[in-house]
Every structure is written in C-alpha cells, then in structure tokens.
N, C-alpha and C positions, 0 to 999 in steps of 0.2 A: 826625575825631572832634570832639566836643563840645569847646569850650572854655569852663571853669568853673574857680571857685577853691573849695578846702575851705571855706572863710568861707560863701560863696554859699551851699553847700549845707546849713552848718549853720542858717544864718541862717532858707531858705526852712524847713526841718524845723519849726524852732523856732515859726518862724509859725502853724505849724500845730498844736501839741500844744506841751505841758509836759513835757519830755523827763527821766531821772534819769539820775544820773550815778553811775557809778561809779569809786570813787576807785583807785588802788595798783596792782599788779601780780603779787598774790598768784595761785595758780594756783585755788582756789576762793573766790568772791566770793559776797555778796549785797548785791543791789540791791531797794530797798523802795520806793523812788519818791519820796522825800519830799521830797529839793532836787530844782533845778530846773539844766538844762546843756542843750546842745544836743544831742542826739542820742545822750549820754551820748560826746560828742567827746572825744578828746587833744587836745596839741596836734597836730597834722597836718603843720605847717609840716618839713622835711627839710634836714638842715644840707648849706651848700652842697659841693660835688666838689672834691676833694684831686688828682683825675685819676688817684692809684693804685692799682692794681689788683696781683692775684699775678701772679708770673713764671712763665714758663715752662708746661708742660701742668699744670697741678698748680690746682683749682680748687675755692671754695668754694661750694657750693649751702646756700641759706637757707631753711628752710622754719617755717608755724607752729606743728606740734605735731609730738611723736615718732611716728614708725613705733610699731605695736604689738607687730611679731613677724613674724621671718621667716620662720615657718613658711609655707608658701604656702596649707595648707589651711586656716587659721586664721582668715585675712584676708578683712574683710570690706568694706573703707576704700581709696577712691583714696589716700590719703596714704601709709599702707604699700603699697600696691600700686607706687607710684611706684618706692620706693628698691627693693621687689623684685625688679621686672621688669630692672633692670639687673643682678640677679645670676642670677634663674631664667628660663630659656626656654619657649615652649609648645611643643607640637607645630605647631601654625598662628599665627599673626598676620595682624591688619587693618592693612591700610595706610594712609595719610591720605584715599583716596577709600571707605573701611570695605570694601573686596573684600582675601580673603583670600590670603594668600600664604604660603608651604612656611618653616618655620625648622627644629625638630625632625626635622618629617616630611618629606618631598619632597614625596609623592604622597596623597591618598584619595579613597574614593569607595564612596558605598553599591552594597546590593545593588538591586531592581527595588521593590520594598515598605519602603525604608530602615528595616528590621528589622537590617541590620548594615553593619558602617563597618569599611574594612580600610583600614589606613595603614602606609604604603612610612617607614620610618623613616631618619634620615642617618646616614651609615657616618662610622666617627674621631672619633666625640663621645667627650668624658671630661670627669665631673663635674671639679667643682674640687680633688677630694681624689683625684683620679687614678683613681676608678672610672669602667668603663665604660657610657654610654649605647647601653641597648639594652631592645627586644621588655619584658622581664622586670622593668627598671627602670620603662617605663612602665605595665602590670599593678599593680605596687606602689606605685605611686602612686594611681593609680586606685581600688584595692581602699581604698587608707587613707583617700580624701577620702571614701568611700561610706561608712566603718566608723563607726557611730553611736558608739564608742568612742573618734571623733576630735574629735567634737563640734563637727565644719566647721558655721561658718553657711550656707557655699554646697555640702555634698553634693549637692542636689538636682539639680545639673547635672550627675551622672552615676548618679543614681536609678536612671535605665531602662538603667545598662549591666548586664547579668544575670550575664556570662560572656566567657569571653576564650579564642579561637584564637590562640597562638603559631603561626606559620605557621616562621618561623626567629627568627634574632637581630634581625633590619631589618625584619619582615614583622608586623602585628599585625592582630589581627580582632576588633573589639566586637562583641556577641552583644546585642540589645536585646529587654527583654521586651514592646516596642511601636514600630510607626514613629515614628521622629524625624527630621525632613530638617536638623537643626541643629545636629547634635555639631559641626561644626566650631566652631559660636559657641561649647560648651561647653568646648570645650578652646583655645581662645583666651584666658583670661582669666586677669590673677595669680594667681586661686585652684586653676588649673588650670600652675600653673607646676610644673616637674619636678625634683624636688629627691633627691640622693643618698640610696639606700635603705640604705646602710653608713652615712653619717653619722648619718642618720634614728634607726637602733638603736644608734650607739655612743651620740648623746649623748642622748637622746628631750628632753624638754624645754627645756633646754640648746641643742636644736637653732640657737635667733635666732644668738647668739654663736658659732656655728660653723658657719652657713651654706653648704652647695655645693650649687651650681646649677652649667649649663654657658654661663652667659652671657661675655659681653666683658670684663663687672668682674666681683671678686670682692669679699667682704667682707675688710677687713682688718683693721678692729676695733671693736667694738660696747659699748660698757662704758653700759648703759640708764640716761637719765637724766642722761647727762655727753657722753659722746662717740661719733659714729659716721663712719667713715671705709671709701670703696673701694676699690681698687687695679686699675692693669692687669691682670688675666689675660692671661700670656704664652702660653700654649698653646691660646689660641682657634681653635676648627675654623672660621670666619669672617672677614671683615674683621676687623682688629687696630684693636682700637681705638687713639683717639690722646689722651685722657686718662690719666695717669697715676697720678695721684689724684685724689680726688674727696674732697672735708673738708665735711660736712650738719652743720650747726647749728639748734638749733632757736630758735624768735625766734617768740614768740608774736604781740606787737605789733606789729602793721602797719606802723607809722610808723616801728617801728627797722629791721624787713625793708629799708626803704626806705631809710633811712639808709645800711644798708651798703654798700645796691648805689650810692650816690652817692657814699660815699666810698673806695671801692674794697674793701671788706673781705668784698666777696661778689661773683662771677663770676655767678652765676644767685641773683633771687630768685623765690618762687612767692607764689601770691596776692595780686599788688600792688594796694593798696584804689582804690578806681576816685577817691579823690577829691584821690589821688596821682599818678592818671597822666598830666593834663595837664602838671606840674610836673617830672616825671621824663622827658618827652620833650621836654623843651626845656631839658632837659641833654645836651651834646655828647656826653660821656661814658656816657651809657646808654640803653640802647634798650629797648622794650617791646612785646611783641609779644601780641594779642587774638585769641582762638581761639574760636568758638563748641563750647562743648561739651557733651555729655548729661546735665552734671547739674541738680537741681529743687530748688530751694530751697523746704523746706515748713516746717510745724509739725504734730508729729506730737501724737496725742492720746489720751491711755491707755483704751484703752475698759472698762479693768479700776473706772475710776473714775464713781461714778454720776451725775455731772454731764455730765462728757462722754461716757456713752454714749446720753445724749440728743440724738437728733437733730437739735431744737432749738436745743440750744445749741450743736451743733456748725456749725449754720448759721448761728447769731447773731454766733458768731467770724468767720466768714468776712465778714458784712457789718460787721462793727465796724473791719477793716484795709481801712486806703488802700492800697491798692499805690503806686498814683502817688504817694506822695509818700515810700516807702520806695525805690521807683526811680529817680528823678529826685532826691529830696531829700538821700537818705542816699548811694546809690550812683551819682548823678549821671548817668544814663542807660546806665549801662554795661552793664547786664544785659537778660533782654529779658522782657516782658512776656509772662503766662502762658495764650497763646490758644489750645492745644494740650491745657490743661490738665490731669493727672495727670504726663504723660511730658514729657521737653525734644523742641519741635518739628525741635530734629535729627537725629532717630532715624529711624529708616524705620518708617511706619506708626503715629507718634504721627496720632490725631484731629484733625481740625482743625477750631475750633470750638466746642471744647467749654467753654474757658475765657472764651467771652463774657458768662455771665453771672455773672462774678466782678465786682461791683458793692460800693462803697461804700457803704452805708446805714446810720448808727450808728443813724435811729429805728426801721429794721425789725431792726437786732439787738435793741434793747428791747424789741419787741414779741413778739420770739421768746423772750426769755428769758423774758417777764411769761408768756406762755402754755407755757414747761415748768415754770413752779412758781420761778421765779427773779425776782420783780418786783424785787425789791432788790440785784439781782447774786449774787457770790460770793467766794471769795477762792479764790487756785488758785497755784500755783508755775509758773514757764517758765523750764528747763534749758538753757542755752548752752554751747557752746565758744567758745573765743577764740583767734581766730588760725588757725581750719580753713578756715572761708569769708570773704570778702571782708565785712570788717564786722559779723562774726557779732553779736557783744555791741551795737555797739550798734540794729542791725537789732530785737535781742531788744527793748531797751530800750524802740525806739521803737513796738514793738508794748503793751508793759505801757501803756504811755501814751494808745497806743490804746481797747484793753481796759477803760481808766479812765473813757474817756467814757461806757460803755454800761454802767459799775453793775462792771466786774470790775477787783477787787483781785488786781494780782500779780505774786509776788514772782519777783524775777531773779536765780536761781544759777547763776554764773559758774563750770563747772568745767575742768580740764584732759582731757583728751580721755582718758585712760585711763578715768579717775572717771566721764568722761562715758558712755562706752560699756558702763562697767559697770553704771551706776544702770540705762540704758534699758534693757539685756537683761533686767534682775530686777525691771525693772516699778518699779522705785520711780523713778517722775515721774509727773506729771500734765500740762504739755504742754512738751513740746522741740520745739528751732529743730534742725533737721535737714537735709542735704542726701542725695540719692540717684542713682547715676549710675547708669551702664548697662554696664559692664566689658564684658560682651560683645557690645555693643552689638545685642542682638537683644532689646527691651523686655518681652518675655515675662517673661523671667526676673528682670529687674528689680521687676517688679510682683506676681511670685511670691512672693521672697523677702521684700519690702515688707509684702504683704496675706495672702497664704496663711495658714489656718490651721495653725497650727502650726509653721511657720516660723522658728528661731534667730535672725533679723533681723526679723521681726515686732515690731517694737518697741512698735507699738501694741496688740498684740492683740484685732485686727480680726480677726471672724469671720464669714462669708458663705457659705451652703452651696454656694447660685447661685454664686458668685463661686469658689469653690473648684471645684463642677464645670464650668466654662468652662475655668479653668485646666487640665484633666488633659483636654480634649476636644482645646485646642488642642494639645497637645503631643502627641496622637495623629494630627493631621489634617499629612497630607504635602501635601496641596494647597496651596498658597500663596495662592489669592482667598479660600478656605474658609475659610483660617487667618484670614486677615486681617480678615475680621469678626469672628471669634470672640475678636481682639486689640480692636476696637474695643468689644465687646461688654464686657471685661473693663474696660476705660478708662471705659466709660458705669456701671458697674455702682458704680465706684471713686468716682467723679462724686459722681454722686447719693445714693451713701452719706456724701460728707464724709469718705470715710478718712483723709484728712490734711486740710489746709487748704493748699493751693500759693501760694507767694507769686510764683516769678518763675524765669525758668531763669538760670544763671548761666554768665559764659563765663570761659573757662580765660585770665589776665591774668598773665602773666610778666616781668621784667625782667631783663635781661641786659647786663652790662658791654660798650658801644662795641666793644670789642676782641676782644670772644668769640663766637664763631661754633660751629655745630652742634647746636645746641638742638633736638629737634624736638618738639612737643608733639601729640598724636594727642587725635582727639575722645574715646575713652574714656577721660581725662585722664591717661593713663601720659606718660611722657615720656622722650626717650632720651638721656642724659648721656656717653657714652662716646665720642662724636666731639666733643666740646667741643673747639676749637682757637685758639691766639689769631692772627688776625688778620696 
C-alpha cells in the first residue's frame, strides 16, 4: 500500500481548492463555505496503543452510524444489513468467490423456462424465540416483503413470485408470473433474511428490539440511540459460534473509530478512513484489512428540482469535480477510480469503459451552465452523513469547494443517517453524497432500486420510460449473453442521462485488534462476527 501521512493529504487538497470546515460534533451540521481548512479535516492524528484490549470471547465492534431496524424487510443500507445478517439467515448465501452456497435451504433449482424455483429447505431450524423454521415460515416472509402494506424498499425482488406450492414442511415451490433465472440472488440478501412469523405478530413494529432470526447470534439488547448488544445463540442448528458477546458502539468520527481500535476499547472497527490506515498498520497492535467491494460512491440529484433536471447542469456538476484529487487527496488512493462507471467494477457484468469520460473541466462546466440559463451559477444544498462512508463529510465539503469554482454556491448539511435517510425518501434535498452497493450482488437489482421509476429507494426520482422498459425485459430474459446486453444497455442509458454523478468505488477498510482473529468481510459488504476469536 501507499505510504502517506494525513498532513500530505490535507496539504495536496488544500492546494487545490479552498476547503470549509466544519466545526463540533453535533449530529446535524451546516456547512456554508466561508473559512477556510483543509478538506474540512479533524485532527487525524490517533493516540498512541495502550496494547489493551477485552478479555476473553467477549467483543467490541465500532461502527459509524446506528442500524436502522431489524426488521429485514425494511432494510435498505449495508450498515443495518451488517448487524442483521448475524442475527437473520437466508435461504442461500455468496461466498467470498460470489458462487452461492445452501444456509436455509440445502437444495434449488428451477423448472426448464425458470417460471418456478423449488427449494429443499434444512430440517432442526428453530427461530430464536423457539419457533420452528419451516415451508410456511418462509411463504410468510415472502408474502410480507411483497405486501405493499410493508412498505419494503426492496419488494421488488420478489415482485415476480405470484404463488407458492407447499410441497411439505422442508419442501417449497415459487410460482413466478415470468422467467427469472436469479431468485437465488433475490433471496440471498439482508432484506431477504428470514425472520420469526410469531415474533413478527406479537410485537409488529416493536419487532427491531425483539428480534428472531435463526442465525449464530442473537439480539440481546437493543435500547435505539444508546446501546446494542448480541449474544451467543446456544441452540444453533450450525457451527457454534465462538463469540460470546458482541458490544456495537456507534462512533460517528473516523478518527475516534480509530482511536479505539489503537487503544484497545474496540476488537473490530469498520470504515477506517484511508488517511489512517498507513498509521494504523504500523501499529503492532492492530491490523487492517482492505477488501474490494460493490459499493459506488456518487452524488445523487433530485430531478424533482428544476435546476437539476436539467441536463445541462447535470453534466456541468460532473465536469466541475476532480476526482483525482478527491482520490488521491482526500482518500489518499485507497479507493478506486470510476472506469466502469455507474456500477463498482466488482460485480459481474459492470461495463467497462464507460467511466472514461468522466473528465475534469471547470470551463466546460461554465459553459454548460451559461447555456442552461445559469451564466451566474446558483445556490443549491449537498446532504451528507458522517461516519457511513469513508470520509463522507469531508469528501462533501471538498465537492461544495469545487462546485464554487464554476459559479455554485453550496450549502453542506451534515446529517445523522436516520434524518439522512428520511429527508432523501420524501425528496426534501437537492443533492446528497450517497453510496450504493449491490447486496445481491447481481447489479440488475441494484440499479433497479437506484433508477426505476417508482422505486422506494429512488431517491433521485429519476424517470426513463426506455430505462424502465430494459429493466422488466432483462428480468424476463433467462439467456445470460441476451441479459447481459440488456444490463449494459441499462448502465449506458444511466450514463448518459447523468442519473447520478459517480465519484469513485469504494473498498470495504476494516481494523481489527492484533489479537482478534475471524473477521470475514464478503464483497457485498455484510460481514461475519460470530467466529471472532482471540488469538
């Protein structure tokens, strides 16, 4: 890896642009631009290693925003999907080479026109609350993520199941009202995790804090906003896990993330900022581990607002950001450059290519704005979290800074990722710093839920009739060379519209205490905590 210092990196940013800073630690900010810092930096620097760490299986995981809800069908964020997946199972999972493997189910396999999908289910599951997994358990789940009365951002990934053959108790049959050769990927992913239909109705919304799934951990206390904690489940139908407890703290800023894992007060941190990790591994004491993964760092852009659904100025944004020096500068080469452009080039069947002419030009952004009716710029809001993505805020910053050279004024509200996720669903923003991964790791579906009209996670409310009918073509075409244009076709179409503006893919950057062993991190950024062990 690169060797740099934070200093370097703020220094080279700085060089470049007039950076604002934002001051405190409150959980929604605004940033107007008016002093001047580097990159809108902390300090960086990480107090040196005390070498202690907790005793025994008993472990603390850092992360920088809360879980939203355990409900599974709810869930529309790597970050709750994270702490999920150790409590809920799917019927299938990807393994670290993305080929699928039996958890749930043993067996599946469509019929000759994948019009229908029977799956061989595992005998001796029992939810966490002692009910039994079975045939009927998963129907009810099913039926519920479909049920527009659940208000799932990700129903759509079981849209086309019509109808359901109980065959027996272990024996299950989707009935689809069109060929799909990819239910496996649908029911691979957190939002497709299988959650107790007795819990489900005793507690209904209530469900996060009383969580059962039939995973390794279970929840053992949830109190939102303060504390979340998981426990061994003793009665796993699977390997036993060897974590005992698992203690999630949440720790917004990067540099204390880091802090703890250097001073022992955290077994695993996530998201370590990339202009910490030269510094972090040349501590004996903790190790770091860099995963390329699916997710896309973009900036999304409300087409509800009549600046930006000009395509013009959607194109003037994109030539107004350096990348290189939000790469290099800010993030110190640790992420990768966006030549794939719409999707992360880790997925099967991202383009390649497409992102070449993502080009720096602040005078053809001016010229673009002058000819949509914007000679003098504009003024416009840009929405962050802090503490989801590597650098979020000040990534943001150094974009408003950007933006400022080509005539746009704008303002940087800092919020907490609840507040964040709210504003974007109900449209009130005008451009957010956003990331998008691939949970299922079959990109279809990621760029469905993204662009699709209509779409609960459509944050931009982007609408393409063309682009909407490619999406329902591919999901009918079981050919896989046929698909596979018709995914390229969807990625060119996303392109050339500007639907987002993609800054860079970003890769999955973990630390881990010397001593702690078992982490596994999977490219659709879930991660498995329950063999944590020390050393």
């Amino acid at each position: 890896m690169k060797k740099r210092t934070a200093k370097v990196f703020a220094m080279a940013i700085a060089s470049l642009f007039v950076l604002s800073a934002c001051s405190g630690t409150a959980s929604n900010q605004t940033s107007t631009g008016e002093t001047a810092g580097a990159a809108g930096a902390t300090d960086t620097t990480v107090a040196s290693s005390t070498g202690q760490s907790s005793g025994g299986n008993h472990f603390t995981y850092v992360i920088g925003t809360e879980p939203l809800t355990m409900d599974t069908h709810l869930m529309s964020d790597a970050n709750t999907g994270r702490v999920s997946v150790q409590i809920h199972e799917n019927l299938v999972k990807r393994d670290l080479e993305g080929n699928f493997q039996p958890v749930l189910a043993t067996e599946w396999s469509p019929n000759e026109d994948a019009t229908e999908w029977t799956f061989k289910l595992r005998e001796g599951v029992t939810f966490h609350d002692g009910e039994p997994f079975n045939a009927e358990a998963v129907k009810y789940n099913i039926e519920r993520l479909k049920d527009p009365a659940t208000g799932s951002p990700k129903s759509s990934l079981v849209t086309m199941i019509s109808d359901f053959d109980i065959v027996n108790d272990y024996e299950i049959k989707f009935i689809l009202d069109q060929p799909c050769a990819v239910i496996p990927a649908m029911v691979s992913t957190y939002s497709t995790g299988m959650m107790s239909p007795k819990a489900l109705e005793e507690y209904g919304k209530d469900y996060s804090t009383h969580a059962a799934g039939t995973g390794p951990l279970k929840l053992k206390e949830w109190i939102p906003g303060t504390s979340m904690s998981l426990e061994k489940n003793e009665s796993y139908w699977g390997k036993a896990a060897t974590a005992e407890t698992i203690d999630i703290k949440i720790i917004a800023e990067d540099s204390a993330r880091a802090m703890m894992l250097k001073t022992g007060d955290a077994d695993v941190a996530a998201n370590i900022p990339s202009v910490l990790v030269d510094e972090l591994q040349s501590d004996p004491n903790v190790e770091i581990e860099m995963v390329p993964g699916y997710r896309t760092i973009y900036l999304g852009l409300n087409f509800q607002d009549e600046k930006l659904a000009n395509l013009k100025v959607r194109e003037a944004i994109d030539y107004a950001i350096d990348r290189d020096a939000i790469i290099n500068g800010i993030l110190g080469g640790y992420v990768t450059y966006p030549s794939t452009g719409v999707i992360s080039s880790s997925i099967q069947n991202a383009k390649q290519g497409i992102g070449d002419d993502y080009k720096y030009d602040p005078e053809k952004a001016k010229q673009l704005l002058a000819e949509a009716g914007y000679p003098d710029g504009f003024t416009t809001k840009i929405n962050t979290p802090e503490g989801r993505y590597a650098m979020d805020r000040q990534v943001a910053e150094a974009i408003q800074a950007m933006l400022s050279q080509v005539g746009i004024t704008a303002e940087v509200n800092v919020l907490d990722w609840g507040a964040y996720t709210e504003a974007a669903a109900a449209g009130d923003t005008e451009i957010f710093l956003l990331g998008k991964g691939c949970a299922t790791g079959d990109l279809a579906q990621d760029l469905m839920y993204n662009y699709r009209t209509g779409e609960l996670q459509n944050y931009t409310f982007y609408s393409n009739p063309e682009y909407d009918k490619v999406c329902e073509e591919q999901q009918r075409t079981a050919d896989e060379n046929a698909r596979k244009e018709l995914l390229y076709k969807m990625q060119d179409i996303i392109h050339e519209d500007r639907a987002s503006i993609i800054l860079y893919y970003e890769n999955q950057t973990f630390g881990t205490r010397a001593d702690v062993s078992g982490l596994v991190i999977y490219p659709n950024e879930t991660i498995e905590l329950a063999y944590l062990a020390r050393k």
